[in-house]
N, C-alpha and C positions, 0 to 999 in steps of 0.2 A: 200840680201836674194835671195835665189834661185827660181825661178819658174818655173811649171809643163807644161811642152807644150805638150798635146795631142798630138801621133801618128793618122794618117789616120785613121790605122788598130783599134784603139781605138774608133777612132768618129763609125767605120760602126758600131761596136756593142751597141755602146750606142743607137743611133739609132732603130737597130733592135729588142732590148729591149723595147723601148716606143711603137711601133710599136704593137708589138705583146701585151702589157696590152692592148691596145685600140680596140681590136679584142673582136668579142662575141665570143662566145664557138660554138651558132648556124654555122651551115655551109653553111647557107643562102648568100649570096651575097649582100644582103640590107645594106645600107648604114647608113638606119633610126635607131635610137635610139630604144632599146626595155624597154619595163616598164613591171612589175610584177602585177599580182592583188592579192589581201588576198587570204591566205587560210584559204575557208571555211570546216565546218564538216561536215559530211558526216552524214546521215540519222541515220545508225545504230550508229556510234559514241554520237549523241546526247542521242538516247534513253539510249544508254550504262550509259553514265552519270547521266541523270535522275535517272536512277534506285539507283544509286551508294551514290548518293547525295539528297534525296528527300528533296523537298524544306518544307512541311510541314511535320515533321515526327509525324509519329502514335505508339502511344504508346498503350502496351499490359496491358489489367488489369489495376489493380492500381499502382499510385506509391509505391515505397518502402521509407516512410521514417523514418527515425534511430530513435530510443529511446530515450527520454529522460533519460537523467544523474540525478539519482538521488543523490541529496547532503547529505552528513551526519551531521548527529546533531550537532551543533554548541556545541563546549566544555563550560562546566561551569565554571568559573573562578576555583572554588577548582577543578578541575578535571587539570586546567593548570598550576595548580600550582604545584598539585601531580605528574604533566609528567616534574616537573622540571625547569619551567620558574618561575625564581626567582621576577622577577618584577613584576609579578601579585601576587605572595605570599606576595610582599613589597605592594603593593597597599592594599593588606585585611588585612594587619596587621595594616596598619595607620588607614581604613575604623574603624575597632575594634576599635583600642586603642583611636582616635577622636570620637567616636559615632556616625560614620557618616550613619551606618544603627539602628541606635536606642540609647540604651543603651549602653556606652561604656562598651568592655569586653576585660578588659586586660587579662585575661586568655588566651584568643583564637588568641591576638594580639600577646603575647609571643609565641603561636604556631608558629604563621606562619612568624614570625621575626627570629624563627629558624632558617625556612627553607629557607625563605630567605639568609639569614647567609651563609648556608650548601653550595647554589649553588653560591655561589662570590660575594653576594648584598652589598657593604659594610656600607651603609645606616640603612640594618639591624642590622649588627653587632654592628654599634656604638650606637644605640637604645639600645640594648642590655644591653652595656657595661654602658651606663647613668642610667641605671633602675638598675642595681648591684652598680653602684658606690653611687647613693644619697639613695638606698633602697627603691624608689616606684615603685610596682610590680612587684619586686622580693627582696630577703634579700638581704640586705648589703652585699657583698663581693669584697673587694677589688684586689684580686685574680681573681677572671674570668671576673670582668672589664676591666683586664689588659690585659684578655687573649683575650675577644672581642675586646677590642683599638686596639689590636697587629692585628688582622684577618681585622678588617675596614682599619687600615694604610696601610698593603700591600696590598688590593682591590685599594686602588688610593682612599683612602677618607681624605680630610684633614683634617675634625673634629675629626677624629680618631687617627690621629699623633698629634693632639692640645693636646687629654685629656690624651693622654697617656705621652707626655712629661709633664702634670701639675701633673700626681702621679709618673714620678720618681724626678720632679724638687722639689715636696713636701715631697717626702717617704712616699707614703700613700699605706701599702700594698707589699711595697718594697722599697730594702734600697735607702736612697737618691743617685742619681746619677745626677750629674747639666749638666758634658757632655752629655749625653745621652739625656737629658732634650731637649737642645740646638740642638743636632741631630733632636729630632723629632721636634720641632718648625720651625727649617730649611727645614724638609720634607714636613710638612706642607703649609710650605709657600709657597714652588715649584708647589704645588698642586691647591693655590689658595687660603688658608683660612686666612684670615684677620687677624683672630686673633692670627694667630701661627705668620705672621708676624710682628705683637706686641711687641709680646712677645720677639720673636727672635731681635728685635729694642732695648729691655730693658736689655739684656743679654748680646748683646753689648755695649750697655753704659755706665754698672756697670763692665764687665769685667767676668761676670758669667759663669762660662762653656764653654768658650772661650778668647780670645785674646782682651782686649779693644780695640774698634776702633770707634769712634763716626761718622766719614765719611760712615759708612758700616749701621751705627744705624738709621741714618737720613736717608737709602735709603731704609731700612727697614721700619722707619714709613710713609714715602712717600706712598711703595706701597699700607702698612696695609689702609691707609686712602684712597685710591685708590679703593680699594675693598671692601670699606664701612663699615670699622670699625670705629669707633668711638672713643676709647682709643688712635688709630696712629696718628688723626686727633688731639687729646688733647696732645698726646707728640710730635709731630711738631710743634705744637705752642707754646709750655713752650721754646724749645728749641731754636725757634725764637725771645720768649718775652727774652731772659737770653740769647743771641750771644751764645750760645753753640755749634759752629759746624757750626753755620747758621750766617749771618748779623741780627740785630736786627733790625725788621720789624714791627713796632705795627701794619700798617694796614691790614699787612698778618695775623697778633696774631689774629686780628675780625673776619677774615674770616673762618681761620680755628675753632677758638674757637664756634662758630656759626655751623658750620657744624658738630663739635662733639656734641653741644646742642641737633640738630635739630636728632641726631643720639641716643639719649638718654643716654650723658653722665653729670650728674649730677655737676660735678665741672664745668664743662664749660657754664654751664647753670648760674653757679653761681658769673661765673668771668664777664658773658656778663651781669648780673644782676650787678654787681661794676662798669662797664664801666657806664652805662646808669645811675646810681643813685648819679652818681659826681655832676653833675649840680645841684642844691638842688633847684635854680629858674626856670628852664623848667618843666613845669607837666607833655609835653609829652614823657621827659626821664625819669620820674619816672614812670608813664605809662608801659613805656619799660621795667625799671628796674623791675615793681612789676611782669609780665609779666613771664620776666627768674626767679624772685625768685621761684615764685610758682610754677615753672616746675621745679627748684632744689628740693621744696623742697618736690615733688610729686615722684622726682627721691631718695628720702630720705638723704639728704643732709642736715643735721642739722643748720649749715649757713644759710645755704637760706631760710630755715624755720622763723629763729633768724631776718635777714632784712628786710621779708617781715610783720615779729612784728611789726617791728620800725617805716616801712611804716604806718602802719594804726596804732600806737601808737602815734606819732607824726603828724600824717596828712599830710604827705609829696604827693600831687599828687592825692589825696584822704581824704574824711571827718573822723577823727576820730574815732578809733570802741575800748573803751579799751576788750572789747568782742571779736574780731576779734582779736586782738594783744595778748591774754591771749592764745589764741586757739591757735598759731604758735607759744608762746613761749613754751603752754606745749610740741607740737609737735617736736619742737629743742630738749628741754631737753629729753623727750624719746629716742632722737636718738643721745644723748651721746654728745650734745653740752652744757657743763656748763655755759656759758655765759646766755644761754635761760632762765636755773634754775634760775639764779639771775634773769634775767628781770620778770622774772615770780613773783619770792618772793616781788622785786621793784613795779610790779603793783598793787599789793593785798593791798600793803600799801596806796595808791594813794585812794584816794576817786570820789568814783561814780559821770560822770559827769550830 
């Protein structure tokens, strides 16, 4: 690689360069190093300042300060409802119709369920639509039940798409339609409600208004019992007890059957009341069984009425009451269990212990 060899005529200017930085500007002769002192300010400069900047400043008169903002009156629930906020009109409609300020007044609850209604509540609407369909506090009409169902489904309500797919799945009010039925079960479901996926589970399983698929039905009662239905939870476990779609699982069958009990479905109450009352020698599964009967037969389930007879009939787990056991038999037979009616006619014959 090539290198730079300075000419002479190069070194004198480099030289003469360092030279002259190293020069003061003074034209003094001295040799000595010069040093700077601060600059100070100057008399008038200070005062300048002071004026400019007073260290304590003086203020003229009084302060000036700003107004109070005064607030305006807080609106009154009916005043927010009348500018149109629909959830405060759903809130004094339930206040009403619960008596949660005194007296219930359904009169005044059906106002403001309206209005609620009017502005997109669809909680309103399906209110609505349940007091037209079963006729308390308003007359029966089966027509603008359908028409409030229709306004609550498209709001995004899924008890709204339930009731309305059980009057066209029924023809109540309008002709039967089973697809359409199945449509809004299916909306429903999407939406969240339990029971539209039930339903939608049983419509597949039978083939109703759609295509039979049992794989589709089973994923239907999965979610319904997911979402704390109680019906889904009792037909996942029929479908478990009977390999239908599913492996047959008795210890799943208890589980779920148990969570539909515990959810107040009456058969199931009644089948964990059979499981528990096999043993005839353990008291504490009779215990258990008398237990779920009573809560069958409290859910109105005529069976369960009828075994918890036989319990205190026979003293199974408990002292004999034929007084207690006449009271469940009548109770069975009222609720359309003929089994009850004979045990009932069988006890009368029986002599006083």
């Amino acid at each position: 690689m090539p290198r730079w060899n300075p000419s002479p005529s190069w070194m004198f200017l480099l030289l003469a360069s360092v030279v002259w930085l190293g020069c003061d500007n003074d034209t003094s002769s001295s040799n000595q190093p010069t040093t700077r002192r601060p600059a100070q300010a100057r008399p008038s400069q200070t005062a300048n300042i002071k004026a400019q900047n007073p260290v304590h400043p003086v203020y003229r008169g009084p302060l000036a300060l700003p107004e109070p903002r005064r607030r305006k009156p807080a609106l009154t629930q009916e005043q927010q409802c009348d500018k149109g906020d629909g959830s405060v009109c759903y809130q004094l409609a339930a206040e009403h119709h619960m008596g949660k300020k005194g007296v219930p007044n359904v009169e005044k609850a059906v106002v403001y369920y309206k209005k609620a209604c009017k502005f997109g509540v669809g909680g309103a609407c399906h209110n609505l639509g349940v007091m037209h369909q079963s006729g308390r506090g308003l007359p029966q009409d089966y027509k603008k039940a359908h028409s409030y169902y229709q306004q609550a489904c498209k709001h995004q309500t899924g008890a709204g798409c339930y009731n309305l797919g059980h009057l066209y799945a029924k023809g109540l009010g309008l002709a039967q339609d089973l697809k359409k039925a199945f449509q809004l079960f299916s909306e429903g479901c999407t939406l969240g409600e339990g029971s539209s996926c039930n339903d939608k589970g049983m419509f597949l399983e039978d083939g109703r208004g759609s295509k039979k698929s049992i794989p589709h039905a089973v994923f239907a009662f999965v979610k319904a019992c997911r979402l704390g239905d109680g019906k889904g939870c009792f037909n996942l476990a029929r479908l478990h007890k009977d390999g239908k779609g599913l492996k047959k699982d008795p210890k799943r069958v208890l589980e779920l059957m148990e969570k539909a009990c515990s959810r107040h479905i009456g058969l199931a109450c009644y089948h964990m009341g059979n499981h528990h009352s096999r043993d005839k020698d353990n008291p504490s599964n009779y215990l258990k069984a008398r237990v779920f009967y009573n809560k069958a037969c409290q859910l109105r389930v005529g069976e369960g009425c009828n075994n918890l007879a036989v319990i205190y009939h026979m003293g199974y787990g408990v002292a004999k009451s034929q007084a207690m056991a006449f009271r469940y038999y009548t109770l069975a037979c009222q609720l359309g269990f003929k089994a009850g009616c004979q045990n009932r006619k069988y006890l009368r014959t029986q002599p006083a212990p």
